[in-house]
C-alpha positions in Angstrom: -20.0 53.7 178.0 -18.7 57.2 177.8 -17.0 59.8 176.3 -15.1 59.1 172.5 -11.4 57.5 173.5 -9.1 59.3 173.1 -6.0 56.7 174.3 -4.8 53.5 172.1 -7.2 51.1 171.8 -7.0 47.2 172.4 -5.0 46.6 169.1 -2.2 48.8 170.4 -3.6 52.0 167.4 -3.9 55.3 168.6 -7.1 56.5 169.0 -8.4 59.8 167.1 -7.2 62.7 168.5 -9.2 66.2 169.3 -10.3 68.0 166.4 -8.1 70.5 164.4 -8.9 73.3 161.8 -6.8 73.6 158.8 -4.5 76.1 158.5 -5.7 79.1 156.0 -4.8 78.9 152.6 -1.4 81.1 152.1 -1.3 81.6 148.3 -4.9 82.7 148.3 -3.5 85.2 151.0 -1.0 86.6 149.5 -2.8 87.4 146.1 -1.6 90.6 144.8 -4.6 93.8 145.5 -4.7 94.0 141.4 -5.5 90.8 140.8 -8.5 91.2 143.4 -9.6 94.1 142.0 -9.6 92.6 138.4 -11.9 89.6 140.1 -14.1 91.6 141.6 -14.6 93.9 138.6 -15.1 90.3 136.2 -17.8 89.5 139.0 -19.9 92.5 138.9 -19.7 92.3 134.5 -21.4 88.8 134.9 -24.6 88.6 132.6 -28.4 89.7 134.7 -31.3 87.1 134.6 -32.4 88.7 131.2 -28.5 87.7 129.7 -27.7 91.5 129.3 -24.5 92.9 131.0 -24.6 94.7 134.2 -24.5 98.1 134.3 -22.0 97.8 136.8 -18.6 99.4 135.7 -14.7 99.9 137.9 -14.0 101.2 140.8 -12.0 104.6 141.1 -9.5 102.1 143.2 -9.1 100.2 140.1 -9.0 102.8 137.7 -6.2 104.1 139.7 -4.2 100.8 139.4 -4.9 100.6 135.7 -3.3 104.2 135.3 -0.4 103.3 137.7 0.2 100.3 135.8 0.0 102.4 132.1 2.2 105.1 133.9 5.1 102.3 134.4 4.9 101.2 131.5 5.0 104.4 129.4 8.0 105.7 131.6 9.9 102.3 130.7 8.9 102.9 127.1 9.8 106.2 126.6 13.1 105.8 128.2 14.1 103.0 125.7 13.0 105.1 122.6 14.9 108.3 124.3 18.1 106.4 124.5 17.8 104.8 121.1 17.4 107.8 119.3 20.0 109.8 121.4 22.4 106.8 120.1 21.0 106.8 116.8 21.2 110.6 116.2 25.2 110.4 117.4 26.0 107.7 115.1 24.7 109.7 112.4 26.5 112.8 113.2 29.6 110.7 113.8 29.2 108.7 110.1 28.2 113.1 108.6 31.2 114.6 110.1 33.5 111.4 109.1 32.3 112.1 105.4 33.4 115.5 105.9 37.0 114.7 106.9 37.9 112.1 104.9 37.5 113.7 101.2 39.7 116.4 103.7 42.5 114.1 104.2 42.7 112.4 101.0 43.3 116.4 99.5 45.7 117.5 101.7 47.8 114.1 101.5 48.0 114.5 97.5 49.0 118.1 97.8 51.8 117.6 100.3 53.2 114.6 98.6 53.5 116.9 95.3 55.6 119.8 96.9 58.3 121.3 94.9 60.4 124.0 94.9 59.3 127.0 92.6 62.3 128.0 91.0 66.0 127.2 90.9 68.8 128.1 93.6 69.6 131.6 92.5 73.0 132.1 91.8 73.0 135.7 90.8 71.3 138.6 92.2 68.7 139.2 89.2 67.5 136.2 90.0 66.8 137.1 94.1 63.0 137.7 94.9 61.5 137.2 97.7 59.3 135.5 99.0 60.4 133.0 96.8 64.0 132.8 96.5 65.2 135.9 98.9 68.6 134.8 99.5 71.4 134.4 96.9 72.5 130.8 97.1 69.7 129.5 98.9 67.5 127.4 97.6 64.2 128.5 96.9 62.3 126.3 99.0 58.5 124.3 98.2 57.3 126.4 101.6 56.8 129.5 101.2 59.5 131.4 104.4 57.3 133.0 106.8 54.3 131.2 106.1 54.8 127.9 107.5 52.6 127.7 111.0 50.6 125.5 113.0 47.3 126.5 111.7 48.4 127.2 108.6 50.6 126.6 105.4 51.7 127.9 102.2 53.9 126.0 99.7 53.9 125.0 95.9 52.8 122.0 94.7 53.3 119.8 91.3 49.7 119.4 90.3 50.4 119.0 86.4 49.3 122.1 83.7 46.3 123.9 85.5 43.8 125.9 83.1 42.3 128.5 83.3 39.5 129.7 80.5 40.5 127.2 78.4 44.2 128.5 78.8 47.1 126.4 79.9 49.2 127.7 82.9 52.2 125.7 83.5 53.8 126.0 87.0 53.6 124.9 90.0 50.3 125.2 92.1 49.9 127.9 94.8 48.4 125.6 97.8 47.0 127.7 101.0 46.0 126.1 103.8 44.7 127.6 106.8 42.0 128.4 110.1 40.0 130.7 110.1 40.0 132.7 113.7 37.7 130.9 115.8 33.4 131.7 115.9 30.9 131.2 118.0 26.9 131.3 117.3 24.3 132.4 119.5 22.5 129.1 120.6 26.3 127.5 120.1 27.9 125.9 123.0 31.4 126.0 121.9 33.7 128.5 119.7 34.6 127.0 116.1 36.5 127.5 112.7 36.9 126.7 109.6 39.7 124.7 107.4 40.3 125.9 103.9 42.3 124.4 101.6 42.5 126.5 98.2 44.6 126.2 94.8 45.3 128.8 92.2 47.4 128.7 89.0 50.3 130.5 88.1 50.0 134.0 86.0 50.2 133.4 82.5 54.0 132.9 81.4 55.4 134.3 84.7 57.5 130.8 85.7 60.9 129.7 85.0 61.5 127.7 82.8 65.7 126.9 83.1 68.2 127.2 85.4 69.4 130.9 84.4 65.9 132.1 84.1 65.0 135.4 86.5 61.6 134.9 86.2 59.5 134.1 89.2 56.4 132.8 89.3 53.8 135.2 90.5 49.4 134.6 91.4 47.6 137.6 90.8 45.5 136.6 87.9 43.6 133.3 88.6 41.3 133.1 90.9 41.9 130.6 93.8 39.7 127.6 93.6 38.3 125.8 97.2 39.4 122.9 97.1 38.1 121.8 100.8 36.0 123.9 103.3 35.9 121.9 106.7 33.5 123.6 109.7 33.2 123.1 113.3 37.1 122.6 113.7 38.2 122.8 117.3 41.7 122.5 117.8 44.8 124.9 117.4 43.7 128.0 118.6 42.7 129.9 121.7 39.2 129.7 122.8 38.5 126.0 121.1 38.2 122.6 122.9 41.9 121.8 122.2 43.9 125.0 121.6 47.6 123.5 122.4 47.0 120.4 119.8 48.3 122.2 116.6 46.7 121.5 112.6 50.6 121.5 111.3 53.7 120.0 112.5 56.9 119.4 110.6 59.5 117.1 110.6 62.8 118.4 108.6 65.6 116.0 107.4 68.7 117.3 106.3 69.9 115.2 103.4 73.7 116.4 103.6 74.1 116.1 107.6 71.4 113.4 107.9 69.9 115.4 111.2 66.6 114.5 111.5 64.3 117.8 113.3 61.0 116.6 114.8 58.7 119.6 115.3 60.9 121.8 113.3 59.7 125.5 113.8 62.5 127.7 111.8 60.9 128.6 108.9 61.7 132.4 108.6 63.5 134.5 105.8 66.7 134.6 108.0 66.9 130.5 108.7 67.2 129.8 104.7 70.7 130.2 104.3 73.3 129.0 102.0 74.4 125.9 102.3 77.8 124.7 104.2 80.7 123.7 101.8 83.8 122.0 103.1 86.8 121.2 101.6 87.5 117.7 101.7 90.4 115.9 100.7 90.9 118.9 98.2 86.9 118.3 97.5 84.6 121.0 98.5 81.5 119.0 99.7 78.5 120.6 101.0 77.6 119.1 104.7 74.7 121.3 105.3 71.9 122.8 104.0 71.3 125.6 106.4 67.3 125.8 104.6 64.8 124.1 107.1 62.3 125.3 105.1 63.5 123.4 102.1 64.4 120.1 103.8 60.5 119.0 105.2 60.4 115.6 104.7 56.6 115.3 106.6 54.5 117.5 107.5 52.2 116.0 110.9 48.4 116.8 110.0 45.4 116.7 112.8 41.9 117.7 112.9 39.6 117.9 115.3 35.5 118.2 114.3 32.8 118.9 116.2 29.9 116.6 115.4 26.9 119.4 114.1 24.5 120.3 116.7 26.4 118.6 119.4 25.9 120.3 123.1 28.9 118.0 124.3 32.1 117.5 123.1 31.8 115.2 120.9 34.1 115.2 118.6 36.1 113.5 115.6 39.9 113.3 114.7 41.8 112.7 111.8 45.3 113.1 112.5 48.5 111.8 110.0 51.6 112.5 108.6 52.4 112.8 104.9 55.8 112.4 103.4 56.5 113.8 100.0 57.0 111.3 97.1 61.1 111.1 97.5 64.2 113.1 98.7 64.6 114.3 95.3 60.8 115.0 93.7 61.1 118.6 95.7 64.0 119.7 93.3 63.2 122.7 90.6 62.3 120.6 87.4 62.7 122.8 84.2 59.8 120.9 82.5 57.9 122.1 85.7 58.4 125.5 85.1 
């Protein structure tokens, strides 16, 4: 007799060994401290011997985890909704200020695509007036001389027979377009101005109506209609987001020399000159036209809007280039007056 064996026995079988305790359950462990508190909370609501609740209630401990818990989730919240409505409020001022320059654009193409010249090439000196036709036989060009800029533009455009009180005024359209010097509000983060584009009809009889005529056409009678009034541009001048990218640009195309100007800039009284004539083969043929102002085959338009409200620059641009109908729908038309 003795002790338990703790050897193999006779069949060659290891006996049973000493006596070990089993390891501690991990997972139960490693439970999270909420999910404890949570148990212990559902323990102490269990029903009494009489089946009523207990009036035990939480502990401040898990109160605090309940509010951490709530706190996460309304930061995570509130961030998503922040975001989404920052995007959804750009997106609205991006789609506002698109509807803005669009109808802009479509305007301005159809005006510059109708330019014409006012009157005919005066070939005598009662027929000289500036700022028409100032020189004698220079043509009087669609752009008015000395008013052709970057940030602005004045020219005559074939618009058909404006009226005005029920009165017909035939002509050519006066077409201004131009920035206004450049503003900036009190809670406003950045300096802005504003694009006009106006129309106004000639004075009552006061156009040409054939070659020899020495009338002129002159607008001091109608008043100008807006045609477009465009805010929160920022481009052109000093003190705006982008004061070196211009409104106006203008490409010239000679149509006796063929030379092609990009970014043409001579459009004073004293570059609108007569044209060159040479004799050729006993013909005299004019190779020049000396008249910048008179030979702009596109005109280069960009425009730069500040969405509304913005505190960033954010900002939309519309920028083409119009060409007029032909080389030859600029010409003085008598039935244009």
């Amino acid at each position: 007799m003795g002790g338990p064996r703790i050897g193999p026995d006779r069949s060659g079988r290891p006996g049973p060994g000493p006596s070990r305790s089993c390891p501690p359950d991990v997972g139960s462990a490693r439970r999270s401290f909420a999910h404890q508190a949570w148990r212990g909370a559902k323990g102490r609501r269990e029903l009494s011997v009489d089946g009523s609740l207990g009036d035990q209630g939480f502990t401040l401990v898990e109160l605090l985890v309940a509010f951490a818990v709530l706190l996460v989730l309304f930061t995570v919240v509130s961030t998503a909704i922040t975001a989404y409505m920052s995007v959804s409020n750009n997106v609205i001022a991006s789609y506002n200020t698109n509807d803005q320059i669009l109808p802009t654009s479509i305007v301005i193409q159809r005006l510059i695509r109708s330019e014409v010249e006012p009157a005919p090439t005066p070939t005598a000196s009662n027929q000289v007036s500036a700022p028409q036709c100032p020189v004698l036989n220079a043509p009087c060009p669609p752009f008015v001389l000395g008013s052709v800029g970057t940030t602005s533009t004045t020219f005559y455009a074939n618009v058909g027979i404006l009226t005005v009180s029920g009165v017909a005024r035939p002509g050519p359209a006066k077409i201004v377009m131009s920035e206004s010097t450049p503003t900036k509000c009190g809670t406003c983060a950045f300096y802005t101005s504003q694009f006009t584009v106006t129309e106004q009809a000639p004075d009552l009889n006061s156009c040409p109506f054939s070659t020899a005529s020495t009338l002129h056409c002159t607008y001091t009678t109608a008043i100008a209609s807006m045609l477009v009034n465009l805010s929160n541009v920022v481009n052109g001048q000093a003190n705006l987001l982008n004061p070196s990218t211009p409104i106006f640009t203008y490409n010239t195309l000679d149509p006796y020399s063929a030379t092609y100007v990009p970014g043409n800039t001579n459009f004073g009284t004293s570059q609108c000159q007569p044209p060159t004539v040479t004799v050729i083969n006993s013909i005299p043929t004019t190779t020049a036209s000396n008249c910048p102002a008179d030979n702009i085959q596109s005109v280069g338009v960009d425009l730069q809007v500040l969405q509304a409200g913005s505190q960033h620059e954010n900002y939309q641009e519309n920028s083409f280039v119009v060409y007029r109908l032909s080389s030859a729908s600029s010409l003085y038309r008598q039935n244009l007056g």
